[in-house]
N, C-alpha and C positions, 0 to 999 in steps of 0.2 A: 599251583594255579598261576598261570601270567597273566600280569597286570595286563589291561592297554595301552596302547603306544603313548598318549594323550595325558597318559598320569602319570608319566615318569615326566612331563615337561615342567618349567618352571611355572608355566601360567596354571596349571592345576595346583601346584602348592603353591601358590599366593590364593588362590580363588579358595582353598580349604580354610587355609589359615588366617585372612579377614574373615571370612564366613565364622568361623571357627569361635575367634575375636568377638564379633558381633552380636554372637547366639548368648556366650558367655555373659557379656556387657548387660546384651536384653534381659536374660534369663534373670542375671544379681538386681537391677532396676525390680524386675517386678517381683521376685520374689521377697526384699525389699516395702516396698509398696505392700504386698499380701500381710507381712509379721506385724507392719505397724498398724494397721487397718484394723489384723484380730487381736494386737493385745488392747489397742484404744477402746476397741466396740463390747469386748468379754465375751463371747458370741457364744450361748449355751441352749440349748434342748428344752422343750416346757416339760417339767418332772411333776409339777404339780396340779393339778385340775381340781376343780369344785361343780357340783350340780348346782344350778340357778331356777331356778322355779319362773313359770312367764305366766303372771297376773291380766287382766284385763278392766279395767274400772270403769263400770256405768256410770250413766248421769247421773243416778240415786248417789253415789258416793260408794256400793260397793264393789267389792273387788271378785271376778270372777278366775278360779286355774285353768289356764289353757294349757301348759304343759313343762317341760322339764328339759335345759340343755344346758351341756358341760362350758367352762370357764375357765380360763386363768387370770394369774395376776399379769398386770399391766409391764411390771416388769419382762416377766418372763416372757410375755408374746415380742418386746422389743430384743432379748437375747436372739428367740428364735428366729425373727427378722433378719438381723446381724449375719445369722449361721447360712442363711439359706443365700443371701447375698454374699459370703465368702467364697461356698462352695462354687455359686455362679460365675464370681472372679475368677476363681481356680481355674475351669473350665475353659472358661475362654482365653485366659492366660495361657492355658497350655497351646491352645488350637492358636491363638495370635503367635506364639513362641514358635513354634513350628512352621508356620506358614512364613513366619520371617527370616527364618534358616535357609529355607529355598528360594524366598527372593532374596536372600544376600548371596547365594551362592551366584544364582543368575547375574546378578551385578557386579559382583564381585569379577566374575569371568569374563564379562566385558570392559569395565577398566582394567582387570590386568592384563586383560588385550590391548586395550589402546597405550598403556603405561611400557609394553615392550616390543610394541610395533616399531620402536628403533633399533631395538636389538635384532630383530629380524630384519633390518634393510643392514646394520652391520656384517650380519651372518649371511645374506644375501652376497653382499658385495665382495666379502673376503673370500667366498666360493668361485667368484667370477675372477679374484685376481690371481695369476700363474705368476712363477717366478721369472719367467721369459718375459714379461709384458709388465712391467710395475707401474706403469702410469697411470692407471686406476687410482682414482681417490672413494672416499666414502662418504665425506663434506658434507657433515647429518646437517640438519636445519634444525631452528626450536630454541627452548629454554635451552638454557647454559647449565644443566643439572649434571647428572653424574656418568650418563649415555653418553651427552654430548662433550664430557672430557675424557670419556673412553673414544670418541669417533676421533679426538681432534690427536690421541695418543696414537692411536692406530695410520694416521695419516703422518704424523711425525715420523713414527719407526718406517713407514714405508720411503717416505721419501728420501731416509736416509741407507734403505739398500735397496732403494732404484738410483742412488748416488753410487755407492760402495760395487754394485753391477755392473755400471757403467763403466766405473771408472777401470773394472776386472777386463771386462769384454775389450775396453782401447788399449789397456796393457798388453792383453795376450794378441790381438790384431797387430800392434806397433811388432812387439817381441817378435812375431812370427814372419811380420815382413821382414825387419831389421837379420832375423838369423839367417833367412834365405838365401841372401846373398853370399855368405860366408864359409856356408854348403853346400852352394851351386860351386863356388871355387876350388872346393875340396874336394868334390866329385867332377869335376874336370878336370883337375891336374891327377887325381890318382887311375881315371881313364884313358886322361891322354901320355903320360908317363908313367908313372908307378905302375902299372900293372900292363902297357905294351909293351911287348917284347923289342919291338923298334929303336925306342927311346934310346939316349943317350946318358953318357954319366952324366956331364953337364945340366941336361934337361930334366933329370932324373932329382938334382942338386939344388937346381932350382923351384923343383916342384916341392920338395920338400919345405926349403924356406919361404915358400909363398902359403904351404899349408899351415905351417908352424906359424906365419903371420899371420891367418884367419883362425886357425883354434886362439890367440892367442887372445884375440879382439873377441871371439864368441866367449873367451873365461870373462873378459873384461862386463860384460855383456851382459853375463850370467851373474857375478857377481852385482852391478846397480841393481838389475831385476831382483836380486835377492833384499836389496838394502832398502828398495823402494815395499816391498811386500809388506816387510818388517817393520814400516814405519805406518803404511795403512793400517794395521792393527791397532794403533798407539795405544801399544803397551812399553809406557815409557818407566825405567828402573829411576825415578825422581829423586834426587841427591841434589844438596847446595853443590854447586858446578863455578868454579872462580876461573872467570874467562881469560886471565894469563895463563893460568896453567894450561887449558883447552888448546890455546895459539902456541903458545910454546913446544908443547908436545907434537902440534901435529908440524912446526915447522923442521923442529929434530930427526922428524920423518923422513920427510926429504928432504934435509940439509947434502945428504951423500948425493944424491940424482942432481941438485941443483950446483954441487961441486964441480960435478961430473962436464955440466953443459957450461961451464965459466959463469956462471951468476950469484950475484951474493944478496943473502937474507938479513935482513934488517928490523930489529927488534924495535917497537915504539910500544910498551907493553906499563899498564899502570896494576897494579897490583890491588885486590880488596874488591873486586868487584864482582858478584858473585850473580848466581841468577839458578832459580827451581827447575832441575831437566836431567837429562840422560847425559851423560858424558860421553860416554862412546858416539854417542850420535851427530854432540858438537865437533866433535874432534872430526868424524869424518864431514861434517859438513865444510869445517874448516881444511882437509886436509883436499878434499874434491876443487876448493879454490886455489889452495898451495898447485894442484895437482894442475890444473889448465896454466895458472903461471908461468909454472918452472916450463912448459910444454910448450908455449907461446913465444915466450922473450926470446928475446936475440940476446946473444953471448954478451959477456960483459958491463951487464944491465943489472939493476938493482930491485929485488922482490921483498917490499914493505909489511909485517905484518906488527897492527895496531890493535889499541880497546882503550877504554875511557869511559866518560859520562858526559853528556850532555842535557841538561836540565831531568826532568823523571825516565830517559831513555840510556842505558846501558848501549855500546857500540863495539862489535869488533869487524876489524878490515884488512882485506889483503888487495894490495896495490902492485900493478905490475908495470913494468915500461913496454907493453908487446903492440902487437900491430892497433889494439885496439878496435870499437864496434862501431858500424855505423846506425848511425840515429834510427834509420826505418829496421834494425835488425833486433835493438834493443828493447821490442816489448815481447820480441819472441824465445829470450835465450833462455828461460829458463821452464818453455816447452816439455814435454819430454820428446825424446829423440829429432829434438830440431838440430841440426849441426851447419854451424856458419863459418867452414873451414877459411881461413885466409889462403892463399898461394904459399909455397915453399914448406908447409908441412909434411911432415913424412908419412907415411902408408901407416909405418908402426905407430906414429903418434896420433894420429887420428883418434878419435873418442867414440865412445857407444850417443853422445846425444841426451845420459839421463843425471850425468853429473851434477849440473847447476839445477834438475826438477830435483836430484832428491836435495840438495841446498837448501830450498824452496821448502818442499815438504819440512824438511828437520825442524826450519826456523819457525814455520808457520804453528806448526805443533807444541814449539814453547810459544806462544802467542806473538812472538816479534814479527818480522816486516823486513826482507831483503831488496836493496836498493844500488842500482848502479849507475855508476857515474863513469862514460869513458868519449873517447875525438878518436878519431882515427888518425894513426901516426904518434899519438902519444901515450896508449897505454891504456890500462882500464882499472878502477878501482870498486870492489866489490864489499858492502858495509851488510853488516847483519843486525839491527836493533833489537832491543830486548826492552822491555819492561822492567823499570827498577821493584825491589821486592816493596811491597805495601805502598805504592804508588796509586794504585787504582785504576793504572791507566788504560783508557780505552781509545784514544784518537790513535792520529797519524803520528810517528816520528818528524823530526826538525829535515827536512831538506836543506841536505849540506852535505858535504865531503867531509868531515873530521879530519881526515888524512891532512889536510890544507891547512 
């Protein structure tokens, strides 16, 4: 046999179960009430009777029989009193007992109606919210009871993937403009050369190397978008991380490339300085700022990489002598895919644009604060603060260059 829809819900078992609750309580009270009643009262049957003879006495002084009717003792008539009053109790005890089962049901079913008419505006709202449209809140009203830290739970996790969406949806929009271009290129040059019969060796030569320039920038490309993915996750492999070694490593990196372009690195590294994180992560966040450096400077220029302490803030920095930023460019750089190319950079050198965001992302992720300080014509220096360990710290970092 199937239940009703109505009794599989939560409001009919709570409306059972205080009823339930209730019956029991009343029931123990009077049953209770009934034991102490009969053992106080001794409530027993009249077992004994006597005949009484009923006289009548004249004025003369004698006595006439008028007739004959049964008796008992005094006691016995207050037992039988006792008994017939018990069973009356009983009686109505049952019928009160019973009739209280059905108004506590009734009652019962309308507070635990009123008691989860937030759950139904919860379940209401979460059927209205789609995963295309997260702006929906649920924003219960009322007591501060256990509803209302499930509403204000459910409004937290939403708002943090109508964040995580958002920020999915501007990635794959940027990604998809940024790749366009670099396959509009590919598929013109292998149109208009690689596969015309017309073409030339020369044009033929060159379409190649201007292909092999744009796959090269779309690996570039692919790669941040990979590195930016991986960090949204922040599923970070947490290990004491000693931010010389971080700096050193990633300037070994490209010490060859920086050879290559006449520039020398320059170590300013304090040793013992450690900080909770990912290493791989530092090291590319560090190696992405080596990486615009070496990419920037003019020949025979000097690329500084530093770390230290500063009152409860750990610091590491790489300093360049390159063209440098302008003032109105500098809240934008570490966008993603903002690019604020100087003149004279080459085609090949040019950047995808998410370098200094995934910077950004890595440092933010250990809880630090990326900060720059750069003039145009002089150069830029790029500082990463960190939180020393058991510090506590919650403010801002010191506004300063360290570098200086």
């Amino acid at each position: 046999m199937r239940l009703p829809s109505f009794m599989h819900s939560i409001r009919f078992r709570l409306t059972v179960l205080y009823s339930t609750l209730l019956f029991v309580l009343a029931g123990a009270g009077l049953a209770a009430t009934y034991v102490a009643v009969e053992r106080s009262t001794n409530p027993k049957p009249v077992t004994e009777r006597y005949e009484a003879e009923l006289v009548k006495r004249k004025a003369d002084g004698s006595e006439v029989l008028v007739g004959t009717m049964e008796v008992a003792a005094i006691e016995q008539i207050e037992s039988e009193v006792n008994l017939r009053t018990l069973e009356a109790m009983r009686s109505y005890s049952a019928a009160a007992v019973g009739g209280l089962f059905v108004l506590s049901l009734g009652i019962g079913w309308v507070l635990s109606g009123r008691a989860l008419r937030p759950a139904r505006s919860i379940a209401h709202a979460a059927r209205e919210i789609q995963a295309t449209d997260l702006s929906r809140r649920i924003r219960l009203d009322g007591a501060k009871d256990e509803l209302r830290e499930l509403s204000d739970t459910i409004d937290s996790m939403l708002d943090r993937l109508d964040k995580a969406f958002g920020a999915q949806r501007q990635l794959i929009d940027d990604a998809s403009h940024e790749l366009r271009s670099p396959l509009a290129i590919i598929r013109a040059h292998l149109d208009a050369s690689l596969k015309s019969p017309q073409a030339t060796d020369d044009e033929r030569a060159r379409a190649v190397v201007v292909i092999d320039r744009a796959t090269d920038r779309m690996s570039r490309l692919v790669e941040d978008l990979l590195a930016t993915a991986r960090r949204d996750t922040e599923s970070l492999a947490d290990t004491d991380v000693d931010l010389a070694t971080v700096a050193r490593e990633a300037g070994e990196d490209l010490a060859v490339l920086a050879s290559e372009r006449g520039l020398r690195l320059t170590f300013a590294l304090r040793g013992g300085l450690t900080v909770i994180g990912d290493h791989d992560a530092l090291r590319r966040a560090v190696g992405n700022l080596l990486s615009n450096a070496v990419r920037l400077s003019g020949p025979g220029t000097d690329i500084t990489i530093g770390c230290g302490r500063s009152g409860t803030w750990l610091w590491l920095a790489v300093a360049d002598a390159g063209p440098g930023i302008a003032e109105a460019d500098r809240p934008r750089v570490f966008d993603r895919f903002w690019r604020g190319e100087p003149s004279g950079v080459r085609e090949q050198d040019r950047h995808s644009g998410l370098g200094l965001a995934i910077v950004r992302q890595i440092v933010e992720s250990h809880n630090g604060k990326v900060a720059l300080f750069s003039e145009l014509g002089t150069g830029s220096t790029f500082v990463l603060w960190f939180p020393a360990r058991h510090s506590g710290q919650n403010g801002t970092p010191p506004d300063l260059n360290p570098l200086l």
